[in-house]
mmCIF file of the C-alpha atoms, coordinates in Angstrom:
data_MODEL
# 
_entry.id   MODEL 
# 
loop_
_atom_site.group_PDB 
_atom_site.id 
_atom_site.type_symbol 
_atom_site.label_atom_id 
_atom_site.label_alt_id 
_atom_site.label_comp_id 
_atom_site.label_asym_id 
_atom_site.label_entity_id 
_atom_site.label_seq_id 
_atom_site.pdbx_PDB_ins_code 
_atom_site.Cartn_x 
_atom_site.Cartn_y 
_atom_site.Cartn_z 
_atom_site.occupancy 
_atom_site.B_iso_or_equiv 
_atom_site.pdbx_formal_charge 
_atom_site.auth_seq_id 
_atom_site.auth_comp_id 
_atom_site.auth_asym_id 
_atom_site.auth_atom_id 
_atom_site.pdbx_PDB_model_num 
ATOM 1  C CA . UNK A 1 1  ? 21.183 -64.995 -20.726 1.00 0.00 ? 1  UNK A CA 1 
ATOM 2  C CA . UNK A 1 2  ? 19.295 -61.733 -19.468 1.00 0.00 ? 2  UNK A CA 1 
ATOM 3  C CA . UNK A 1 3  ? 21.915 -60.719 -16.968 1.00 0.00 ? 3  UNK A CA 1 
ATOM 4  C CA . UNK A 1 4  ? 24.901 -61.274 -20.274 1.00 0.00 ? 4  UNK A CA 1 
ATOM 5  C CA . UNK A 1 5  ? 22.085 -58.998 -21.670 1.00 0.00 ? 5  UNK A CA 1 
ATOM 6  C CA . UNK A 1 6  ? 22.596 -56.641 -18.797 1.00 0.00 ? 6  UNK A CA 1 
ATOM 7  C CA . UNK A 1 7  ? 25.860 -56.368 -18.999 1.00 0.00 ? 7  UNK A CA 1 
ATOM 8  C CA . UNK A 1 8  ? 26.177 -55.529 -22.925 1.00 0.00 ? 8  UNK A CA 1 
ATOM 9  C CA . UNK A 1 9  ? 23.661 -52.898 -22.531 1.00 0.00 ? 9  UNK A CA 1 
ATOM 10 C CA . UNK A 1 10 ? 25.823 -51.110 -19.194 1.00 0.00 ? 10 UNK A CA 1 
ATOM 11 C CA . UNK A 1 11 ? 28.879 -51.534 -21.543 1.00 0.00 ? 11 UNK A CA 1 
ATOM 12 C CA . UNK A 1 12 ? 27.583 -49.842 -24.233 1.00 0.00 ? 12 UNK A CA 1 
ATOM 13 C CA . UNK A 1 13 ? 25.708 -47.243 -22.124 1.00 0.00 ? 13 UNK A CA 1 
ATOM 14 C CA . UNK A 1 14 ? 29.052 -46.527 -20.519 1.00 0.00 ? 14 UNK A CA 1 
ATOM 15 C CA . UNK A 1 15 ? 31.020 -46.035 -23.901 1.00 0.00 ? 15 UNK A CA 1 
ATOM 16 C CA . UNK A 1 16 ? 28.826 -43.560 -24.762 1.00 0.00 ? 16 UNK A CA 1 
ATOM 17 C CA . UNK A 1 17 ? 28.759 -41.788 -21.992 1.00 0.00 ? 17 UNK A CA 1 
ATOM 18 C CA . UNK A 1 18 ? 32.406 -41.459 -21.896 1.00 0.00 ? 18 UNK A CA 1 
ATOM 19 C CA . UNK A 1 19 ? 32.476 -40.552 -25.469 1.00 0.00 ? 19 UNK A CA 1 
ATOM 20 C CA . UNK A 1 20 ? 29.669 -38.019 -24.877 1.00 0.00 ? 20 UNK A CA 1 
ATOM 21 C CA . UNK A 1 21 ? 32.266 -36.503 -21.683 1.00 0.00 ? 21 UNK A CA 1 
ATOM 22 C CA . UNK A 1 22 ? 35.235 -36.593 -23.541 1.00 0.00 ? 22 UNK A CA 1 
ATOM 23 C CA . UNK A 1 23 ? 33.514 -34.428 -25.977 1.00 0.00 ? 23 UNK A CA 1 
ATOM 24 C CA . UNK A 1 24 ? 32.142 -31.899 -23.365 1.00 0.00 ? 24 UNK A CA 1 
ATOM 25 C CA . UNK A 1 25 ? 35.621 -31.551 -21.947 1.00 0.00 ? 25 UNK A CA 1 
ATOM 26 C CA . UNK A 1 26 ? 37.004 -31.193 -25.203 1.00 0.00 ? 26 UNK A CA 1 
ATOM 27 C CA . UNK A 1 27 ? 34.254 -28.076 -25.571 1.00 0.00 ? 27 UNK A CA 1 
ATOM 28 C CA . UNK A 1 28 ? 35.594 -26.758 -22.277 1.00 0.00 ? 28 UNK A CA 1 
ATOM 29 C CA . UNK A 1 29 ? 31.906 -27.876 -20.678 1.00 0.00 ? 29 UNK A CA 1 
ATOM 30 C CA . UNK A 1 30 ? 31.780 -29.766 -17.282 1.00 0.00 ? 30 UNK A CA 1 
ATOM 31 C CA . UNK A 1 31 ? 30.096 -32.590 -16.998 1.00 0.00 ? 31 UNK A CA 1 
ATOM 32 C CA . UNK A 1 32 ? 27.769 -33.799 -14.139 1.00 0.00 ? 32 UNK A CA 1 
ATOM 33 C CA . UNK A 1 33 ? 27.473 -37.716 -14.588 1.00 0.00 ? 33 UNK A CA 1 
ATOM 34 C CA . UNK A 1 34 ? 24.041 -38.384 -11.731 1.00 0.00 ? 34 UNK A CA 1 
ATOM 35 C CA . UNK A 1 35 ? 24.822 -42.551 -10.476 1.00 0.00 ? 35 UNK A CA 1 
ATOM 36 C CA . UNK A 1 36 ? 22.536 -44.898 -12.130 1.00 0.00 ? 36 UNK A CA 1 
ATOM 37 C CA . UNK A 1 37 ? 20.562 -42.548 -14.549 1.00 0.00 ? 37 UNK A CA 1 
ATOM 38 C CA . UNK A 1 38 ? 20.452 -41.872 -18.600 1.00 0.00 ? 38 UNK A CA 1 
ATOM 39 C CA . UNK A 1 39 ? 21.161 -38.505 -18.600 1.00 0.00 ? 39 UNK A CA 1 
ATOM 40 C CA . UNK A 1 40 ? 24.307 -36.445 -18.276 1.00 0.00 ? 40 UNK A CA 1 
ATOM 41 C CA . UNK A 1 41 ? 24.066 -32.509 -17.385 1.00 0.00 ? 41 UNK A CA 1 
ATOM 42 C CA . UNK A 1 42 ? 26.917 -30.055 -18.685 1.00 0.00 ? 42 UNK A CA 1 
ATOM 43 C CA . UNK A 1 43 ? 27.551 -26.891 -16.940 1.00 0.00 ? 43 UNK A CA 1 
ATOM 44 C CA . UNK A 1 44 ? 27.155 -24.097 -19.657 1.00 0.00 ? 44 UNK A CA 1 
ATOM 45 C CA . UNK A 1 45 ? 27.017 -21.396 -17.776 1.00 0.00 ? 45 UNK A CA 1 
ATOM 46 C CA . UNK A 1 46 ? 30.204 -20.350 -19.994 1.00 0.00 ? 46 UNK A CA 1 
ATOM 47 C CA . UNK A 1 47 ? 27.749 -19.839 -23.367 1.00 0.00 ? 47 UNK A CA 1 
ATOM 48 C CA . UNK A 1 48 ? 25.977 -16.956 -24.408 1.00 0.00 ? 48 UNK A CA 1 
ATOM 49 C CA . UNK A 1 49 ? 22.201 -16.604 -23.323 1.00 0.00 ? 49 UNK A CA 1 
ATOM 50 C CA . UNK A 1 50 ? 20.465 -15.526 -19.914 1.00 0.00 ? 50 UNK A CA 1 
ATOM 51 C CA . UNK A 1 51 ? 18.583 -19.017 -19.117 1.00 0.00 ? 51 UNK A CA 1 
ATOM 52 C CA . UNK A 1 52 ? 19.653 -22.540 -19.742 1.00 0.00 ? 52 UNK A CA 1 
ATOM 53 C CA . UNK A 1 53 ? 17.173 -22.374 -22.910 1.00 0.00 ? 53 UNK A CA 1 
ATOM 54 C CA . UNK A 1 54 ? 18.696 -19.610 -24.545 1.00 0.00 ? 54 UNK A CA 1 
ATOM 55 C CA . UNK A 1 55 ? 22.087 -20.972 -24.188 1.00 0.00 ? 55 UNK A CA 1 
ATOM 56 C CA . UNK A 1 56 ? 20.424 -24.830 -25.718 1.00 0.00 ? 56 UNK A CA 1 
ATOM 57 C CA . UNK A 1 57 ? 19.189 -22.829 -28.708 1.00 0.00 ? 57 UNK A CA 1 
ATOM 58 C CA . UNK A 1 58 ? 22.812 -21.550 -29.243 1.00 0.00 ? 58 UNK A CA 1 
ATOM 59 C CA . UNK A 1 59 ? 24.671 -24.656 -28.597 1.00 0.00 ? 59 UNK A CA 1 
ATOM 60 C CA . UNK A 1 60 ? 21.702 -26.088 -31.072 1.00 0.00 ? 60 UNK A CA 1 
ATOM 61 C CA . UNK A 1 61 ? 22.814 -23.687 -33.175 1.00 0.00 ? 61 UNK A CA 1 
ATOM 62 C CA . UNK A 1 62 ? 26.642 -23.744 -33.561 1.00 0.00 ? 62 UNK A CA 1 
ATOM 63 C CA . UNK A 1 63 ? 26.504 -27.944 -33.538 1.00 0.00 ? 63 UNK A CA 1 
ATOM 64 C CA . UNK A 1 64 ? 23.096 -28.882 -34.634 1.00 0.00 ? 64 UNK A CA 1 
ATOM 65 C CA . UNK A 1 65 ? 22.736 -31.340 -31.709 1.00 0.00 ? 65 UNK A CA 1 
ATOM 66 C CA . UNK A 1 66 ? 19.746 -30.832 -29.620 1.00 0.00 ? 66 UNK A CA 1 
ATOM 67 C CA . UNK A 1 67 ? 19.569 -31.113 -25.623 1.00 0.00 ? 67 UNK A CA 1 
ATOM 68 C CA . UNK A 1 68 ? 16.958 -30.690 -22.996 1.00 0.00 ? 68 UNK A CA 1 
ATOM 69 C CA . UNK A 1 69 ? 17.283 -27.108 -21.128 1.00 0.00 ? 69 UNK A CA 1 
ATOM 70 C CA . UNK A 1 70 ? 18.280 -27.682 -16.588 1.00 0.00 ? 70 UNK A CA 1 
ATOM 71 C CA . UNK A 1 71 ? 14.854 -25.937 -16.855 1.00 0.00 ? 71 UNK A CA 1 
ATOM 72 C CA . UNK A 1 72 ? 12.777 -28.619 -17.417 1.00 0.00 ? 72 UNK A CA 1 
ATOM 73 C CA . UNK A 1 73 ? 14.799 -30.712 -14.859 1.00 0.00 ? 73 UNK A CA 1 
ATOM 74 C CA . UNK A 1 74 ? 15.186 -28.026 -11.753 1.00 0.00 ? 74 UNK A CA 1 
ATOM 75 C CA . UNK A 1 75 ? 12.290 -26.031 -10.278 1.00 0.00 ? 75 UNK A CA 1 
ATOM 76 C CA . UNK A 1 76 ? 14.269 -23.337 -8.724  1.00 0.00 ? 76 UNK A CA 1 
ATOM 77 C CA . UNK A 1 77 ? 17.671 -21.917 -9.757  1.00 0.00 ? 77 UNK A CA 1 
ATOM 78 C CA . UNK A 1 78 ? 19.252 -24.931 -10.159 1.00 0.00 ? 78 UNK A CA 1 
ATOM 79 C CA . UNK A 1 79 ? 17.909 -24.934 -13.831 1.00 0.00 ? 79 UNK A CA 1 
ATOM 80 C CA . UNK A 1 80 ? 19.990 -22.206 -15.031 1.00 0.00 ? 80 UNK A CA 1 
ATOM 81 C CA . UNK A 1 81 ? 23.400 -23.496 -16.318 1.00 0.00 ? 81 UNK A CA 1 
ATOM 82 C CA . UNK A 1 82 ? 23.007 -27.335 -16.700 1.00 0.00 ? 82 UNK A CA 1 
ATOM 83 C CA . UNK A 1 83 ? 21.824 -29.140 -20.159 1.00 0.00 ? 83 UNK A CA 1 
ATOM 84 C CA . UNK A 1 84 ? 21.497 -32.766 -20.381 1.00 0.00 ? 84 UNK A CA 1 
ATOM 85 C CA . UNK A 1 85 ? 21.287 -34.862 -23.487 1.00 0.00 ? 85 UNK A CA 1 
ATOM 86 C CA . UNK A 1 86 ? 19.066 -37.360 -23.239 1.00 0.00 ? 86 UNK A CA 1 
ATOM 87 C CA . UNK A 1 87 ? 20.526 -40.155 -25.412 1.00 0.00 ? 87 UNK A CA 1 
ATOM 88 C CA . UNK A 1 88 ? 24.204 -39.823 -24.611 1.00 0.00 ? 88 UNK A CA 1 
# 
């Protein structure tokens, strides 16, 4: 029963995430899908904004959907173009 469980919950997970892709390529944003995790990171180095949190607070607010800035992810420079949202 737990594994049937399992299996519902990857399913679902997965539809969402695809749904969630779809709509970054759609918005001309490339996704980076990480194996196994709950998160997916877009590449927006393509918005306006010097650091991944200035281009958040723009993306927040042309759609009015929030993400997490790379910068709270990456420690060095890897933080600058990726944003992940957290419930995909």
């Amino acid at each position: 029963m737990f594994s049937r469980f399992l299996r519902k919950a990857r399913k679902l997970k997965m539809d969402k995430s695809d749904r969630l892709c779809n709509a970054l390529y759609k918005a001309g944003l490339e996704p980076y899908i990480p194996g196994r995790t709950y998160y997916i990171l877009a590449d927006i180095s393509r918005l306006p904004g010097n650091s991944s949190k200035e281009r958040d607070m723009y993306l927040l607010g042309k759609t009015k959907g929030a993400c997490v800035p790379g910068e709270a992810f990456f420690h060095d420079e890897g933080g600058e173009n990726p944003i992940t949202n957290t419930k995909p």
